[in-house]
C-alpha positions in Angstrom: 13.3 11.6 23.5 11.6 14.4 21.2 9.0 14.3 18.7 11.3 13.9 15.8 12.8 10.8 16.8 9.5 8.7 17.5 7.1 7.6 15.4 3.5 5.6 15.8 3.2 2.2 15.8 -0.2 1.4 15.6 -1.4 3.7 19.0 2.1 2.8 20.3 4.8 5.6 20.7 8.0 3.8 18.7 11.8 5.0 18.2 11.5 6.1 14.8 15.1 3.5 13.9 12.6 0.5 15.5 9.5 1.0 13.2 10.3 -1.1 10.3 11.4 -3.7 12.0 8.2 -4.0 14.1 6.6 -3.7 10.9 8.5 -6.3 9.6 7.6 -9.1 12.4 4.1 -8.4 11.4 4.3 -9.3 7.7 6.8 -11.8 8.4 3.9 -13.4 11.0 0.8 -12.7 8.6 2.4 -13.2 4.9 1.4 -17.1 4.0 -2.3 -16.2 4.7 -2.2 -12.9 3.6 -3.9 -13.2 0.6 -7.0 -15.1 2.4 -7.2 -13.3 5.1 -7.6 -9.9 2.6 -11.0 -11.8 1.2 -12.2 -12.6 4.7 -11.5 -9.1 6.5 -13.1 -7.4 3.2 -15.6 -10.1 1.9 -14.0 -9.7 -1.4 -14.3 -6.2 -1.8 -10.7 -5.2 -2.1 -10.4 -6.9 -5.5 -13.5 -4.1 -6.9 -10.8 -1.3 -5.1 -7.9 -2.7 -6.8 -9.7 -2.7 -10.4 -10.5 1.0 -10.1 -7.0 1.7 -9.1 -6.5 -0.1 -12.1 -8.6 1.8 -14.2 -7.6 4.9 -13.0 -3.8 4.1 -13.6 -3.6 4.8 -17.3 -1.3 2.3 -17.5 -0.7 0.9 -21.3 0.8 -1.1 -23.5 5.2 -0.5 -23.5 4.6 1.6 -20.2 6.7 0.9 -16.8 5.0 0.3 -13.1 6.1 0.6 -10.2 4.3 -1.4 -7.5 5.7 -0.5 -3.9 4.3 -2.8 -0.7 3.5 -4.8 -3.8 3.1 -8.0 -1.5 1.7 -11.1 -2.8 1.5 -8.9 -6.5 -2.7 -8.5 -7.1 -1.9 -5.5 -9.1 1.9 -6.0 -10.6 -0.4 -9.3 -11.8 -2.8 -7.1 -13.8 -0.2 -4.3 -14.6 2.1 -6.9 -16.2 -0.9 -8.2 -18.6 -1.4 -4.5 -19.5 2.1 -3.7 -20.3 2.8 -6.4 -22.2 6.2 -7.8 -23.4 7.3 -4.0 -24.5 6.0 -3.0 -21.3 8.0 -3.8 -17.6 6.7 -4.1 -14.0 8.1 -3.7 -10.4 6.9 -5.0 -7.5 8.5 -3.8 -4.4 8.4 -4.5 -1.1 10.4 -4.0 2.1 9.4 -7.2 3.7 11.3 -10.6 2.5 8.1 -12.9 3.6 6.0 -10.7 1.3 8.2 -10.4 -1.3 8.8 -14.7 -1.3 4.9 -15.0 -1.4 4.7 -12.5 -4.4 7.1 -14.4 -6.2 6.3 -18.0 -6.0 2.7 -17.0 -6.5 3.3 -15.5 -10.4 6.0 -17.4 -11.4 2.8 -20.2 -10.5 0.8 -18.6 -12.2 3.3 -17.4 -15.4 2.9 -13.8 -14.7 6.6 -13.3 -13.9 8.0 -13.2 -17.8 7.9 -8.9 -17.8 8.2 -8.6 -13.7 11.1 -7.7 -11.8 11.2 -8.2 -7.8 13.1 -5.8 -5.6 13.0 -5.6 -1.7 13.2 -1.9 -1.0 12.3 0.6 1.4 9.4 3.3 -0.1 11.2 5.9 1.8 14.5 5.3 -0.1 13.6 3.7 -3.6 16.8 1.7 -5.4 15.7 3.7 -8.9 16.7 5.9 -11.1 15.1 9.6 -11.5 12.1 9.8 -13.9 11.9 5.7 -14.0 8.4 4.5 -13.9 5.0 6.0 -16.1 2.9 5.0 -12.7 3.5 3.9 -9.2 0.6 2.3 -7.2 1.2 1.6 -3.4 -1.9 -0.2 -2.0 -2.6 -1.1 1.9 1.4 0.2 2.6 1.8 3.9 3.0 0.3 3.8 6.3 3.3 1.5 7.2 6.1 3.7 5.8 8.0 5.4 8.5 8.2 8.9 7.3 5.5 9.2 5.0 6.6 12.5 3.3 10.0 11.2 2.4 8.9 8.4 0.8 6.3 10.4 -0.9 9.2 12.3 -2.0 11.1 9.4 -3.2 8.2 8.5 -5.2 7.9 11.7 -6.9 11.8 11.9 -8.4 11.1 7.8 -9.6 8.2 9.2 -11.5 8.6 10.4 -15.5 7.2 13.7 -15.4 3.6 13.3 -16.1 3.8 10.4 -14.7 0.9 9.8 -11.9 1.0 8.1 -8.4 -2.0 6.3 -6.9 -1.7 5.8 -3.2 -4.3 3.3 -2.0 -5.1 2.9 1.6 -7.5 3.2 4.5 -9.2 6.4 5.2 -12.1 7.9 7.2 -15.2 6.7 6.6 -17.8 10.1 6.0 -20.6 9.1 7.9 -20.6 8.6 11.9 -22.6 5.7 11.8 -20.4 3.8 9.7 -17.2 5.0 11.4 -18.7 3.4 14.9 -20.0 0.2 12.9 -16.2 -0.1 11.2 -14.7 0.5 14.5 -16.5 -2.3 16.4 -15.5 -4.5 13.1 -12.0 -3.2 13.4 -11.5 -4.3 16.7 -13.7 -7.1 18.1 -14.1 -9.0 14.5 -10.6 -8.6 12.8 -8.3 -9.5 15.4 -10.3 -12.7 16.2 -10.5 -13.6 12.3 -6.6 -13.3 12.5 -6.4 -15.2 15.2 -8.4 -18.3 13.7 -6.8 -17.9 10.7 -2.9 -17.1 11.4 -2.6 -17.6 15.1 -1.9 -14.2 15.6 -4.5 -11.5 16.8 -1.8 -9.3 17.7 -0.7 -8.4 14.3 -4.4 -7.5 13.3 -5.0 -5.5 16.3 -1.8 -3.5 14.9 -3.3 -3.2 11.9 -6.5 -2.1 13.0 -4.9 0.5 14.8 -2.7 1.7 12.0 -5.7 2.4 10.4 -6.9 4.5 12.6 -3.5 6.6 13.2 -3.2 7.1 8.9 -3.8 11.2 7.8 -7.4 11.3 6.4 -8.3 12.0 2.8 -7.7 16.0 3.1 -4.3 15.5 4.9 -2.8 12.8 3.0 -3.8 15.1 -0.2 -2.2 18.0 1.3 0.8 15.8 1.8 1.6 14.9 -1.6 0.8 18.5 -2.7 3.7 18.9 -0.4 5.5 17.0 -2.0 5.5 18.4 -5.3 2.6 16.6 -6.9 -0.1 18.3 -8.4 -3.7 18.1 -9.6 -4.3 16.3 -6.4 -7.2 14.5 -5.5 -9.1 11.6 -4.0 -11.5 9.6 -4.4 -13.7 7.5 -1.7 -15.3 4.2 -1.9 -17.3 2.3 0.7 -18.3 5.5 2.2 -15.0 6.3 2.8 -13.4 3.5 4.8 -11.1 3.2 1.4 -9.6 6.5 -0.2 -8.0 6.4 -3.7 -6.0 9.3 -3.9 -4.4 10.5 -7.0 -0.6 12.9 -7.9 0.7 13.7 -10.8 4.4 14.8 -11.5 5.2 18.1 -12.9 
């Protein structure tokens, strides 16, 4: 078997064709508490990541969003109340547990009136060219398959001008805190998952997906690959989370 038809799953060497299902299993496993367990593996501190991606969005009033791995919607939530009535909201994801979560949980809460929910693959996005005025993908590029093709795929949905925030995981800068984060990763994570969902197994994938995702310079090199440009990132709590921003010709 070569190269090109494997991929990684987590430190695993996968058939390329089996990835997203694996994938699947985990959200399908995890989805129900996934929203808890976010607060207890980041004491809260992904909500103060998710309001910069916010911030830096320049999403307004009338504008469309795109959310891909949009999961249980914390930012399609936001985005809708930006966008307002003129304005209109996806939130995509590949997984059907997810995607069921995301939906009961703001049509509870009466966000749903300007959102629209689609189960799609990043890699291959159901959407017209030049669609959306901003795409956010938080926590899920590290889960894509082929991340260049759906980086790709992201790019022709995107009005020109249009910008793409990719949110994920990265390398923290300093080597104390990368040993510190990697004893968390591994001997704290997977026994909070396990307390919590009955499954340490889909953490200890997580944890390691972490670890096999490019770091900042290489995931900015690949969406300059792409065809995005002005390029950049930017790191917060010392670089265990990157924000890294495109923008479409």
């Amino acid at each position: 078997m070569s190269d090109k038809d494997t991929t990684h799953f987590g430190y695993k060497e996968v058939e390329k064709d089996s990835k997203a299902s694996l994938v699947a299993d985990v959200f399908h496993s995890v989805a129900s508490r996934y929203d808890l367990m976010n607060d207890l593996m980041s004491g809260g501190i992904h909500r103060l990541w998710k309001r910069f991606t916010i911030e830096l969005s320049a999403v307004r009033k009338g504008h469309a969003v795109l959310d891909i791995a949009g999961g249980t919607g914390d930012l399609a939530a936001q985005f809708a109340d930006i966008v307002g009535a003129e304005g209109h909201v996806v939130l995509a994801d590949i997984n059907e547990s997810m995607l069921q979560v995301g939906r009961d949980k703001l049509l509870d809460k009466g966000h749903a009136a300007n959102i629209e929910f689609v189960q799609a693959d990043a890699q291959y996005l159901p959407f017209p060219d030049d669609s959306f005025d901003c795409i956010t993908i938080a926590f899920g590029l590290r889960n894509v398959t082929d991340k260049s093709i759906a980086l790709r795929s992201m790019l022709r949905v995107l009005k020109p001008g249009g910008r793409l925030l990719v949110l994920e995981f990265s390398k923290p800068t300093s080597e104390l805190l990368s040993r510190a984060y990697d004893a968390y990763s591994f001997n704290v994570i997977p026994r909070i998952g396990k307390l919590v969902t009955n499954d340490a197994d889909s953490y200890q994938y997580l944890a390691e997906s972490i670890r096999m995702h490019p770091d900042q310079e290489s995931l900015r090199d690949m969406m300059e690959e792409a065809g995005f440009i002005q390029s950049e990132y930017h790191n917060m709590t010392g670089g265990i989370v990157a924000l890294h921003k495109g923008i479409k010709p």
